[in-house]
ROMI-390238 format. One record per atom (N, C-alpha, C): residue in one letter; x, y, z. Coordinates in steps of 0.001 Angstrom, whole numbers, padded with zeros to 6 digits, always signed. Layout:
% ROMI-390238
AXYZ;...
***
This chain:
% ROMI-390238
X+030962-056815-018161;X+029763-056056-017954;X+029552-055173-019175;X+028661-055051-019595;X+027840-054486-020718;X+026982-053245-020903;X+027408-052184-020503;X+026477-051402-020482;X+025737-050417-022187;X+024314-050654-021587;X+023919-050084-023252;X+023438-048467-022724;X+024080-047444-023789;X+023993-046273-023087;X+022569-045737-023789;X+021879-044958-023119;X+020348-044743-023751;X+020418-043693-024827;X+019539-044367-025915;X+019303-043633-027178;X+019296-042007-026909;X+019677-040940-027367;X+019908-040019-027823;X+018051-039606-027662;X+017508-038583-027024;X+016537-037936-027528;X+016157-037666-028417;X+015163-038061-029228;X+014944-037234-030758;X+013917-036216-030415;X+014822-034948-031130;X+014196-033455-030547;X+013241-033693-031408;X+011875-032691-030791;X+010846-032598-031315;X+010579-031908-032979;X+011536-030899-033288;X+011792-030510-034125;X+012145-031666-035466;X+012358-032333-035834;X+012915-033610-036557;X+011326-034424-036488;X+010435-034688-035286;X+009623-034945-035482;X+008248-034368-035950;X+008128-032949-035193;X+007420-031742-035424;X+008005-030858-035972;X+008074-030110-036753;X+008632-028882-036815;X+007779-027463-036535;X+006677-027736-036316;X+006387-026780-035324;X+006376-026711-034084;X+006752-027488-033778;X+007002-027549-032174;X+008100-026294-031950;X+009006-026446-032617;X+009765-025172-032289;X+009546-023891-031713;X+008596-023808-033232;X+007615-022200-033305;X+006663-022211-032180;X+006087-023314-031741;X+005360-023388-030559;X+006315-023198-029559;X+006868-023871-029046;X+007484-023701-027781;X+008056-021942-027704;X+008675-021134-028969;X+008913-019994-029131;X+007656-019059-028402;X+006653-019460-029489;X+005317-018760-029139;X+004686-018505-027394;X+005066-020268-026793;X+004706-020352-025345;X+005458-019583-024722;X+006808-019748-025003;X+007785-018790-024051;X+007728-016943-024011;X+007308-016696-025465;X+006829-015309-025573;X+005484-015069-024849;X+004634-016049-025093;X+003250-015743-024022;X+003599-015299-022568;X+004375-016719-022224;X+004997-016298-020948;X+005376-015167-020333;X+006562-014612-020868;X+007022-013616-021013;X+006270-012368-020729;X+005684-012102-021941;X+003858-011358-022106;X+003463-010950-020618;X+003432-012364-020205;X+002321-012588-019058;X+003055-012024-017980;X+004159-012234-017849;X+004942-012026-016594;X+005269-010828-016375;X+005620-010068-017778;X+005408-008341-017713;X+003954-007899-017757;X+003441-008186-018462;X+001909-007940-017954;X+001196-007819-016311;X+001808-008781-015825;X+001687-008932-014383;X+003041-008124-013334;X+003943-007790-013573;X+004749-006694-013209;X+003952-005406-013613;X+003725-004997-014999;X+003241-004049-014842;X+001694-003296-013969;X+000871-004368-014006;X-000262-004258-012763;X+000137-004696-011553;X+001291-005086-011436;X+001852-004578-009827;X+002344-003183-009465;X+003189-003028-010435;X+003881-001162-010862;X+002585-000339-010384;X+001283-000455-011483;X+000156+000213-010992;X-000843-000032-010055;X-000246-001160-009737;X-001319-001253-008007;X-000506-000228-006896;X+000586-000445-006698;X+001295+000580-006385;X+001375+002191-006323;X+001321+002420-007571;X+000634+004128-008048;X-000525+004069-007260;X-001726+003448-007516;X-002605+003706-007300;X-002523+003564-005813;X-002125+002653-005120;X-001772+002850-003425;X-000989+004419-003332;X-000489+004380-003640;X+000827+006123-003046;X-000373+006973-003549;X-001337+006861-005108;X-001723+008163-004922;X-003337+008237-004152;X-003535+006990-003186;X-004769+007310-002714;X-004217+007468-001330;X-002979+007222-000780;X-002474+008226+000009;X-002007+009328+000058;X-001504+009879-000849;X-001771+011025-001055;X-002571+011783-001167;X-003549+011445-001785;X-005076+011980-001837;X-005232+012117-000349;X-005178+010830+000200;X-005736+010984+001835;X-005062+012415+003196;X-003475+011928+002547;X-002922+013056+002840;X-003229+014715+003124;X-003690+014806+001858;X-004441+016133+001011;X-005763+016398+001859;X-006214+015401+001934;X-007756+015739+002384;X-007656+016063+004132;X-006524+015556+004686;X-006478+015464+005995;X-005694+017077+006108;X-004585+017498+005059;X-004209+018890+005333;X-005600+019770+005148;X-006249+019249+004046;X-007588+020625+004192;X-008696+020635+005305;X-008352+019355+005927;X-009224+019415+006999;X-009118+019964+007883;X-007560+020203+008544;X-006887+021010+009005;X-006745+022568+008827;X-006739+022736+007658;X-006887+024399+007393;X-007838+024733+007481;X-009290+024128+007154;X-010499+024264+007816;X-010926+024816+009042;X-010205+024061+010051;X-010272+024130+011108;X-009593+025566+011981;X-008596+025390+011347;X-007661+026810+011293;X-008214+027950+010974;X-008870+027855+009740;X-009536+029479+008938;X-010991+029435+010394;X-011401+028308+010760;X-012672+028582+011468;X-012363+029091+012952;X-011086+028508+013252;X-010934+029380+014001;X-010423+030602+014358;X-009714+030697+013011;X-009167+032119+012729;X-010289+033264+012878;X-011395+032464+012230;X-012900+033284+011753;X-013484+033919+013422;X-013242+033137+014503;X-014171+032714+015892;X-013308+033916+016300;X-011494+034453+016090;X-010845+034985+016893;X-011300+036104+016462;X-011083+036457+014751;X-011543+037496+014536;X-013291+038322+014982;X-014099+037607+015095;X-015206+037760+015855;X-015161+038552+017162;X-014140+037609+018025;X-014298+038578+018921;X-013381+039731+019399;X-012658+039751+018276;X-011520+040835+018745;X-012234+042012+018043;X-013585+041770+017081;X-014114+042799+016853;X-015113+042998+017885;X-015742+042224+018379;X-016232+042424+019145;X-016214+043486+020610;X-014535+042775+020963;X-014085+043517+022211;X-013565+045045+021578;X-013699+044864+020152;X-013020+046723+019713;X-014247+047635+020063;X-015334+046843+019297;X-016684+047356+019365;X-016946+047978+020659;X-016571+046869+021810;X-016931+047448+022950;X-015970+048398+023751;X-014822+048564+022965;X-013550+049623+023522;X-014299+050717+022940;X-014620+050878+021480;X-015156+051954+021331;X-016381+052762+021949;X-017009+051705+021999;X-018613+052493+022894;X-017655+052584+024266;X-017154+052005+025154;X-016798+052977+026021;X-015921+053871+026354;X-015207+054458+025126;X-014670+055720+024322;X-015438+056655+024402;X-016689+056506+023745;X-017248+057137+023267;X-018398+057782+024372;X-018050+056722+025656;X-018931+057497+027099;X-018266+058229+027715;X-017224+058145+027574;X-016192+059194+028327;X-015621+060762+027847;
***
């Protein structure tokens, strides 16, 4: 039995020699691309945390809002009821 073992590849380089520099070039594109695209994931991210945060923020001031207004409603009438301690002070 006879086996014929298959010719040896001839690298592209020997035939092209820019192929090299190309395939270099593609793999750096690549590369490029793939951090390029990590990094606008990194900042899709930021930009998610800080528009919750933002949201965050807006929901505490909505809250203190609410707080100072009613802080505002208590103070109203505790002047109110002084107002009226005094006038009937002031009948006696």
């Amino acid at each position: 039995m006879n086996i014929k073992l298959a010719p040896e590849p001839v690298q592209d380089t020997v035939q092209n020699p820019d192929a090299d520099e190309e395939r270099h070039l593609a793999e750096e594109a690549r590369r490029k691309a793939e951090e390029a695209q990590k990094e606008a994931e990194e900042a899709r991210q930021r930009v998610e945390e800080a528009q919750k945060r933002a949201e965050r923020a807006a929901q505490k001031m909505e809250d203190a809002m609410k707080r100072a207004k009613l802080a505002q409603e208590q103070l109203k009438k505790a002047q109110a009821e002084a107002e009226k301690l005094k006038n009937q002070n002031k009948k006696t």
